[in-house]
C-alpha positions as CSV (number, residue, x, y, z in Angstrom):
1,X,-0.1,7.3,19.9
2,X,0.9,10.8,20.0
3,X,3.7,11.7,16.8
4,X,5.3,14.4,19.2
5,X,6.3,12.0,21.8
6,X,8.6,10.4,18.6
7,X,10.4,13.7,18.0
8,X,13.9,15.1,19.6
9,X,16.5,17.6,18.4
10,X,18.8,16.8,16.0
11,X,21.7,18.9,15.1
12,X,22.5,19.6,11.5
13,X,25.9,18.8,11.9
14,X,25.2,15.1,12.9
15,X,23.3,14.2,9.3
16,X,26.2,12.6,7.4
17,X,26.8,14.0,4.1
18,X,29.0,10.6,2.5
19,X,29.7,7.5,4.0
20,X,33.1,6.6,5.9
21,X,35.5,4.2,4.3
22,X,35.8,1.3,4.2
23,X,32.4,1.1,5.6
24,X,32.2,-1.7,8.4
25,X,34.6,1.1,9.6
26,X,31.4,3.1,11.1
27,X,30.3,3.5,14.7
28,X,28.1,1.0,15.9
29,X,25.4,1.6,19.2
30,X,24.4,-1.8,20.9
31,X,21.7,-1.6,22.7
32,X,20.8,-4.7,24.7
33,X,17.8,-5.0,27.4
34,X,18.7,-3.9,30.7
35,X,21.9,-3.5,30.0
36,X,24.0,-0.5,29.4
37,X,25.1,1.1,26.2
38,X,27.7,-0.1,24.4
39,X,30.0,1.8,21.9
40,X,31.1,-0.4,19.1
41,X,31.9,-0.5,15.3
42,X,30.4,-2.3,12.6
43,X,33.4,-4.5,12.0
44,X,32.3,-5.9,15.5
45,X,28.7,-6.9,14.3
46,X,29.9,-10.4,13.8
47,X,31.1,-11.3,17.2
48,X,27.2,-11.1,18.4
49,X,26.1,-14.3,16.4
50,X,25.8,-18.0,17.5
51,X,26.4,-20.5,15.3
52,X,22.9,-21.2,14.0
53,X,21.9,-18.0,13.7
54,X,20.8,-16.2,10.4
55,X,21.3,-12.8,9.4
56,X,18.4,-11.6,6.8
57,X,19.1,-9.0,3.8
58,X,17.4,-7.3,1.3
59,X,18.7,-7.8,-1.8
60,X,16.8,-4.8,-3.8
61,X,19.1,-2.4,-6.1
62,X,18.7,1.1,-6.5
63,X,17.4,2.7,-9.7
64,X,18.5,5.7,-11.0
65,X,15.0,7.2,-9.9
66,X,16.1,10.7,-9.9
67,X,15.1,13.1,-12.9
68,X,15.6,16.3,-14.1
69,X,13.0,17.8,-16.9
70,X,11.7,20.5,-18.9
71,X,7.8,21.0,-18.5
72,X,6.3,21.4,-22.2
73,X,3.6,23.8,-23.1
74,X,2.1,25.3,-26.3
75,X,0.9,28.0,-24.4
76,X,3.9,28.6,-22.6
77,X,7.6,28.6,-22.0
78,X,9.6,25.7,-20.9
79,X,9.9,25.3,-16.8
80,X,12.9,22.9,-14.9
81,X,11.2,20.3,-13.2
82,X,13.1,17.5,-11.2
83,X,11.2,14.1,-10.7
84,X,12.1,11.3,-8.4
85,X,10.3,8.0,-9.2
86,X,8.8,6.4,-5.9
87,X,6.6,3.1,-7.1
88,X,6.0,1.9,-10.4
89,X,1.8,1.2,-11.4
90,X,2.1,-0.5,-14.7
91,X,4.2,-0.9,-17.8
92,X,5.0,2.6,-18.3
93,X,3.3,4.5,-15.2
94,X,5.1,5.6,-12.3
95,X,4.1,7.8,-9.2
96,X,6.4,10.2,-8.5
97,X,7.7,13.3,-6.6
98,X,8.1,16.5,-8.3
99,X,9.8,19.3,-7.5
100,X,8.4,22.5,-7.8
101,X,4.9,20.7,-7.7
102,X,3.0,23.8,-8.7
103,X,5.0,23.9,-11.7
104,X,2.9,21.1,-13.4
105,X,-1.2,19.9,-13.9
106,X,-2.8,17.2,-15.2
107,X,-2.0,17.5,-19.1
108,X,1.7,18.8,-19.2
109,X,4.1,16.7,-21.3
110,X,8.0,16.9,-19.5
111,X,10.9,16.0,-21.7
112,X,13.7,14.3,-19.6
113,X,17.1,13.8,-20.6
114,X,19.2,15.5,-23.6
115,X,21.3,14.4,-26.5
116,X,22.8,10.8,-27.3
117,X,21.1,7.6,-24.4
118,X,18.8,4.8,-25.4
119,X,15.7,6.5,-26.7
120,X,15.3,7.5,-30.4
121,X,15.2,11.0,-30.1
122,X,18.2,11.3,-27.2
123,X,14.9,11.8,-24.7
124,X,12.4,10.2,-22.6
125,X,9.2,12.3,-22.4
126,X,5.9,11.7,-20.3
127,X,2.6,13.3,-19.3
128,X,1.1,14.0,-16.5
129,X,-1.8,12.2,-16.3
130,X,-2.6,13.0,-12.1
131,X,-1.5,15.2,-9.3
132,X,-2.4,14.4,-5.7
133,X,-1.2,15.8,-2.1
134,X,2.0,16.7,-1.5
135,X,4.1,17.2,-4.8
136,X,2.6,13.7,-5.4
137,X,2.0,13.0,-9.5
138,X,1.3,10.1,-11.9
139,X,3.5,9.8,-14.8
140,X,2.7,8.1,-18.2
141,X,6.0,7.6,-20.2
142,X,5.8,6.9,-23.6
143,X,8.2,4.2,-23.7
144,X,7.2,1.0,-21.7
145,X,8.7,-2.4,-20.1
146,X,12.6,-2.9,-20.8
147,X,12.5,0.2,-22.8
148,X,11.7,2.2,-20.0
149,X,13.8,0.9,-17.8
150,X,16.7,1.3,-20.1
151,X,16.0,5.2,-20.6
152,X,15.5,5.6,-17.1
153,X,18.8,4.1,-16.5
154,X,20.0,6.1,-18.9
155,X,18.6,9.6,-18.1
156,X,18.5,9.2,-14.1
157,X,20.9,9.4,-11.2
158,X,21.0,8.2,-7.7
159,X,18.1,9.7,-5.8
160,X,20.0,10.5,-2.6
161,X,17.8,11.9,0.0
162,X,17.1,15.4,0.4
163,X,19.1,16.0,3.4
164,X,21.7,15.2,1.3
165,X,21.1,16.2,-1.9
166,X,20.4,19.9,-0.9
167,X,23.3,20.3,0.7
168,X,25.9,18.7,-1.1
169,X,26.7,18.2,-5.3
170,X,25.8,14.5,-6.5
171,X,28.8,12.7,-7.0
172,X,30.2,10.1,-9.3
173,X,31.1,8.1,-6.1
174,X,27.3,8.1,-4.9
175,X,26.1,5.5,-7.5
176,X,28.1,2.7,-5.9
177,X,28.3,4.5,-2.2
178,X,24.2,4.5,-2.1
179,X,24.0,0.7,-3.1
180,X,24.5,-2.7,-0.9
181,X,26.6,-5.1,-1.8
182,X,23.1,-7.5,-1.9
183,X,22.2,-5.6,-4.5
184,X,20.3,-7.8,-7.0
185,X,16.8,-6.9,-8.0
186,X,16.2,-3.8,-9.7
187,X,13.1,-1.4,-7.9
188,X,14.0,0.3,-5.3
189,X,14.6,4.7,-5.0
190,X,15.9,4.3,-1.9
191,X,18.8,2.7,-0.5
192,X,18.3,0.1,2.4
193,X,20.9,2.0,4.7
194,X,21.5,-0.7,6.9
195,X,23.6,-3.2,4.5
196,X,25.6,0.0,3.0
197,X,27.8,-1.0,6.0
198,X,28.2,-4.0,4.8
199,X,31.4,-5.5,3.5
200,X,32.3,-8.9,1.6
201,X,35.2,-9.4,4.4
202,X,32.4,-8.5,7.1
203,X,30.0,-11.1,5.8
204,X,32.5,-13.5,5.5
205,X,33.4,-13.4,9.1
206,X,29.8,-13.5,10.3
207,X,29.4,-16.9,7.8
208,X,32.2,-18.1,9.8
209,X,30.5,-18.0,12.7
210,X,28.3,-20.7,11.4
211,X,25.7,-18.1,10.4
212,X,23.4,-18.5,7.3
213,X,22.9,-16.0,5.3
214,X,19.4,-15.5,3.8
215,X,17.3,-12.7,1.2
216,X,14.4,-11.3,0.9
217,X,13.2,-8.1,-1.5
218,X,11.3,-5.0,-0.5
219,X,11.6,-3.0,-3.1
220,X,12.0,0.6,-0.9
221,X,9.6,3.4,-1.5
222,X,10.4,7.3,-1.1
223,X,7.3,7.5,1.5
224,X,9.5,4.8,4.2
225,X,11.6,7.7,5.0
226,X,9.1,10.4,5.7
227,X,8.5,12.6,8.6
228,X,4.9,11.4,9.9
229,X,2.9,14.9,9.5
230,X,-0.4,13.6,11.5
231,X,-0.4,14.4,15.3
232,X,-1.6,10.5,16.1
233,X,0.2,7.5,14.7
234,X,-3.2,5.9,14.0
235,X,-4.5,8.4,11.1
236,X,-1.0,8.1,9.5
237,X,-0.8,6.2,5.6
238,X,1.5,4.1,4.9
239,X,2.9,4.2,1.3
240,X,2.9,0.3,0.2
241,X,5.9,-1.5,-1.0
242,X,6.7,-4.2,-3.1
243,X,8.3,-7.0,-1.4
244,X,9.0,-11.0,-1.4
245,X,10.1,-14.1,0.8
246,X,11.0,-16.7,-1.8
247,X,9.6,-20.7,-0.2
248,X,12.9,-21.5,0.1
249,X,13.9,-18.5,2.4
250,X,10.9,-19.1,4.5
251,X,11.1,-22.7,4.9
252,X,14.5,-21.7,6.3
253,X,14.3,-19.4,9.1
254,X,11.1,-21.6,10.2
255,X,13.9,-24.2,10.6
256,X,16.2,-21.7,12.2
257,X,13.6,-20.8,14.7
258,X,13.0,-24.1,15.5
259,X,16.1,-25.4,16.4
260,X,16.5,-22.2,18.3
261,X,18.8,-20.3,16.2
262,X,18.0,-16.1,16.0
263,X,17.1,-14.2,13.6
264,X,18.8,-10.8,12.7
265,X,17.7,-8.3,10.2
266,X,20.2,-6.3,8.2
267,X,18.0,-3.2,8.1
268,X,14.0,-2.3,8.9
269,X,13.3,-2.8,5.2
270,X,14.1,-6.8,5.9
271,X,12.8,-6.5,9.1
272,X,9.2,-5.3,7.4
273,X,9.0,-7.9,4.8
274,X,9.8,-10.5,7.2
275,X,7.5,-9.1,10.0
276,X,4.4,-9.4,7.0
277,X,5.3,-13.1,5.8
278,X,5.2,-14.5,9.5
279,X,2.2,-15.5,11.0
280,X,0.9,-14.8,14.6
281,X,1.9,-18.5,15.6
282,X,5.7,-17.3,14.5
283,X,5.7,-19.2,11.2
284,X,7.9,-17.5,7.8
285,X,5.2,-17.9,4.7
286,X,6.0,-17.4,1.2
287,X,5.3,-14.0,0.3
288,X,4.8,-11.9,-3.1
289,X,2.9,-8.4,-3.1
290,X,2.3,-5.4,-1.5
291,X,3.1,-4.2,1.7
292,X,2.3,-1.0,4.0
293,X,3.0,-2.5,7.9
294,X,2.9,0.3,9.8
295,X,4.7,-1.1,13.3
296,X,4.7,1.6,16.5
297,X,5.0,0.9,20.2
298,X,2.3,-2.4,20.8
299,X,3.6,-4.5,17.6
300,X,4.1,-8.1,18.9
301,X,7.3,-9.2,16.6
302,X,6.7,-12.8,15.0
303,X,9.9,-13.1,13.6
304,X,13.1,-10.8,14.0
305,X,15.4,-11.0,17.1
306,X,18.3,-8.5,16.4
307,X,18.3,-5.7,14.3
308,X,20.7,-3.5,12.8
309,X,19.8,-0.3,11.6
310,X,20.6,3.5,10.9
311,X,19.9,6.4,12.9
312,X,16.7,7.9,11.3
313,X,14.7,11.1,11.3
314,X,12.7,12.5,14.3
315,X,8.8,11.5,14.0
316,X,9.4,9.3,11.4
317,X,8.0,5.7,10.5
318,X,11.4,4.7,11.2
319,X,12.2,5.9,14.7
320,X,8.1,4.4,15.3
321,X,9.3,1.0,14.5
322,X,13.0,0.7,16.2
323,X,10.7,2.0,19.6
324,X,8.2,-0.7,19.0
325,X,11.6,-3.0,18.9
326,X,13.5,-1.8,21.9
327,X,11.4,0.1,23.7
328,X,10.5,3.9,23.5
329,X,12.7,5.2,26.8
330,X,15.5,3.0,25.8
331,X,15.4,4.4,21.9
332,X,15.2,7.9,23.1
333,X,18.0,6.9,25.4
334,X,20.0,5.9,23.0
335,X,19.4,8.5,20.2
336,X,20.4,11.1,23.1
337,X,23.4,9.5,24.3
338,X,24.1,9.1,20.0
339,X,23.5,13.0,19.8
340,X,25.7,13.6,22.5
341,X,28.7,11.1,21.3
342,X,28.5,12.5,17.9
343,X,27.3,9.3,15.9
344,X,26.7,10.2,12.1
345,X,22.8,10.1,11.1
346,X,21.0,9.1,8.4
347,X,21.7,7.1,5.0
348,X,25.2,7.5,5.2
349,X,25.7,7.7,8.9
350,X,26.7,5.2,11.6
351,X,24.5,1.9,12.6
352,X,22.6,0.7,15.7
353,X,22.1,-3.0,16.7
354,X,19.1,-3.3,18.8
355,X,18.1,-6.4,20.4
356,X,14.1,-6.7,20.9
357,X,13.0,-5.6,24.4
């Protein structure tokens, strides 16, 4: 498909900056098949179960992926650099974003962090052993495993997304703001938006309803959240994702589907695992590896029935997929009448529950 027929205006003033409080206290669109619009709030999500329905989450936590680093030369003097980690190859390998790219080659060593943390010296240094497209490079640290992991912890922040991070100061509030209350299994640099607007009393009153409550773990990648740059949808590259549906989980919402009960997904990041462990007969497999589904307009959905989601960027992945769910006239119904009513956009903005067309 064309990317352009995926774009519409956005006004600046619509991307949220921080997230309202409490935070089933945001607007929530519902946007139901032949029916009309319907302006709700968060808190009202739970009043659209059945008993015997599950709601799905992904229970991946946030690292502190984001970075800030002094390129090393002999030749040279010292240059800032800011990383943000986006998928981990091995021990002590990670792709990454840097920022300015043309700051580094293949070669450069970059010392992150300053005095006192985990690491001997009060530092956590790397080189750059690739660059690709894009800002795109492959870091070697030269601590691995837990060590690494400890240092990054240590030397990192919260890598809120750039329409937020250029605009505003990080904040001390953003490392629990930017992370669910799933949160569980450290890998992921980007928040899965949906369950920020979750709340314990909110999942509580859903449970009530004679819900179940099930996880699954895709661990979220940078590349989910960006603008597709490719005029057709077809020649456009998923980055892949880590991601798993336990037996347990899956032997579950087979059972739920069989005896007739829905499936929702807290988020497209739940939705995506779930949509790769289900086979074309409608059946939830285990599931361990890597993931790049790539779902536009066409997608026949083998498992999820309701989705709640965030408002998300024009032509991106994400605005693709929430069409493929609802329909694209409905979606670009509903993102205008969002525009119009003022909802809040983006990772800290208001929600949508869509039920598939």
């Amino acid at each position: 498909m064309r990317t352009d027929v995926f774009d519409f205006d956005l006004p600046d003033d619509r991307i949220a900056l921080e997230p309202v409080r409490p935070r089933d206290a945001a607007r929530m669109l519902v946007v139901r098949p032949g029916a009309p619009l319907a302006d709700e709030t968060v808190r009202d999500l739970a009043s659209h179960f059945r008993s015997g329905d599950a709601l799905v989450v992904n229970d991946t936590r946030v690292i502190r992926a984001a970075l800030e680093g002094l390129r090393q030369r002999d030749d040279g003097p010292a240059a800032k650099v800011a990383v943000t980690l986006i998928k981990r190859v091995d021990d002590n390998t990670w792709r990454a974003f840097a920022r300015p790219a043309k700051r580094l080659a293949p070669g450069d060593r970059i010392r992150f962090g300053s005095n006192g943390g985990v690491c001997l010296a009060g530092a956590l240094d790397a080189t750059v052993r690739q660059k690709g497209d894009a800002g795109e490079i492959e870091l070697a640290f030269d601590f691995s495993g837990e060590v690494l992991d400890e240092a990054i912890a240590s030397f990192g922040s919260m890598p809120l997304p750039p329409y937020i991070a250029l605009k505003r100061p990080a904040r001390s509030s953003d490392a629990s703001d930017y992370q669910t209350v799933f949160a569980e299994r450290d890998g992921a640099v980007a928040a899965p938006t949906a369950s920020l607007h979750f709340t314990p009393e909110l999942v509580a009153a859903i449970c009530a309803r004679g819900v179940t409550l099930h996880r699954v773990t895709l661990h979220v990648g940078a590349g989910t959240f960006l603008p597709v740059k490719v005029d057709d949808t077809d020649a456009h590259k998923m980055h892949s994702e880590w991601g798993e549906v336990s037996a347990e989980t899956a032997a579950d919402l087979t059972a739920v589907r069989a005896r007739g009960g829905r499936i929702f997904s807290a988020g497209t990041t739940a939705l995506r695992i779930l949509e790769t462990a289900t086979t074309p007969d409608k059946i939830v497999m285990p599931f361990a590896g890597e993931t790049a589904i790539f779902i536009t307009p066409g997608y026949d959905f083998r498992c999820v029935d309701a989705l709640l989601t965030n408002f998300h960027l024009p032509r991106s992945t994400l605005f693709m997929l929430v069409s493929a769910f609802a329909g694209l006239a409905p979606m670009r119904a509903a993102y205008a009448h969002a525009i119009e009513a003022k909802y809040r956009f983006y990772s800290y903005g208001d929600a949508s529950l869509l039920f598939r067309s």
